[in-house]
C-alpha positions in Angstrom: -0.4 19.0 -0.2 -1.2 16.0 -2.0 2.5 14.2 -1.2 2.1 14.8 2.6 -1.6 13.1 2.5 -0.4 10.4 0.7 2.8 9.6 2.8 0.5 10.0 6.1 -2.2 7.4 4.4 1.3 5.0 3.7 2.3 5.7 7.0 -0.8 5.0 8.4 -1.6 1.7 6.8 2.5 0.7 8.1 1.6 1.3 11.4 -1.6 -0.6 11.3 -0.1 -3.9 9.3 2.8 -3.7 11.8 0.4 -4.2 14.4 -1.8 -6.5 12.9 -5.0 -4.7 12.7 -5.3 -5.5 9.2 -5.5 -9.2 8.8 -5.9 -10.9 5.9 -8.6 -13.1 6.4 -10.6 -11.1 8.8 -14.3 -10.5 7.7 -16.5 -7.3 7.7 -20.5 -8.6 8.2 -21.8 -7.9 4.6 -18.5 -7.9 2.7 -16.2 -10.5 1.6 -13.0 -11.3 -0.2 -14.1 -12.1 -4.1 -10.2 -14.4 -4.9 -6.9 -14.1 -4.3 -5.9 -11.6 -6.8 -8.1 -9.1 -5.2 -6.6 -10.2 -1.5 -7.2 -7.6 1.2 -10.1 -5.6 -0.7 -13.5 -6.5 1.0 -16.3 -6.0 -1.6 -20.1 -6.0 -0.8 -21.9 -8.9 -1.4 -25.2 -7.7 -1.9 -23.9 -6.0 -4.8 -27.5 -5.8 -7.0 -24.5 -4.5 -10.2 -22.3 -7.0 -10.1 -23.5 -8.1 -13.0 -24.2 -4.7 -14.8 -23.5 -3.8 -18.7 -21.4 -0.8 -18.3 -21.1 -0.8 -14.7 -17.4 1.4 -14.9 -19.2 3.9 -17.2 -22.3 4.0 -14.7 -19.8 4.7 -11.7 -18.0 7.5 -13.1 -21.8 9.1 -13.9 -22.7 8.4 -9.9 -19.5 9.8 -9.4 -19.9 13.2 -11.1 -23.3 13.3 -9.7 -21.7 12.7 -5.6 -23.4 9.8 -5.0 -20.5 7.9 -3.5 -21.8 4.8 -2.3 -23.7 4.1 -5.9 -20.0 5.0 -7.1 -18.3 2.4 -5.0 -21.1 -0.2 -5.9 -20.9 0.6 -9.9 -16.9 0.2 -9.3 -16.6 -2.9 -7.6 -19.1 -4.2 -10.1 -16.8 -2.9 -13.1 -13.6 -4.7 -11.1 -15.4 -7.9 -10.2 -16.0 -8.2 -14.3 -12.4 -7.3 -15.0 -10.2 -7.8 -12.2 -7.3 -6.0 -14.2 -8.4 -2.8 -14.7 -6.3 -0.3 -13.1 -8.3 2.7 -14.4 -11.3 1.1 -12.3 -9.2 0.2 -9.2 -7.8 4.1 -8.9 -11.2 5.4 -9.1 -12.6 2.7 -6.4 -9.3 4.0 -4.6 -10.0 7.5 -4.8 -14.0 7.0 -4.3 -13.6 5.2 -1.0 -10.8 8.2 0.1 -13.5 10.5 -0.8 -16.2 8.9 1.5 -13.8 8.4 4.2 -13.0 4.6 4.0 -9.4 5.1 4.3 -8.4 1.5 4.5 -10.1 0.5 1.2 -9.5 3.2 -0.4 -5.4 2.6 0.2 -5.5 -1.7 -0.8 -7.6 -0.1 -4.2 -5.2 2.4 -4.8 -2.3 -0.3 -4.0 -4.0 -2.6 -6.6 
């Protein structure tokens, strides 16, 4: 069910912070932390839609289409333009769950 994924994922991401796998500063070669606010998400920096008009609108098109990386790029675009957005953050959440980034997809979803 959708509860017992969830509480593994939480349980998961416990286990891993109590160890100290996850550490804040670490660095993933072509990602990097954008500020503070968005501390412990790693977004790409070749991002070519950072800058894009409409980039949230254009992710939820990838995303109906399946193209999940394009979705993930159009999201953290949409984010990195309105850090807020919560709408944005659950889909990036739910986006990166879907293509198997587990660790992502939990600090979006946190967000």
């Amino acid at each position: 069910s959708d509860t017992e994924f969830w509480d593994k994922m939480q349980a998961e991401w416990e286990e891993m912070a109590r160890r100290n796998w996850i550490a804040e500063n670490q660095e993933t070669p072509g990602q990097v932390t954008i500020s503070t606010i968005e501390k412990g998400y790693y977004f790409h920096t070749e991002n070519p839609f950072k800058d894009w008009p409409g980039a949230f609108e254009e992710g939820l098109k990838k995303m109906k289409e399946g193209d999940l990386p394009l979705t993930i790029l159009y999201l953290e675009a949409a984010i990195l333009q309105e850090p807020n957005d919560a709408e944005a953050w659950q889909f990036l959440g739910t986006t990166q769950a879907e293509n198997e980034n587990e660790q992502a997809a939990i600090v979006a979803l946190q967000r």
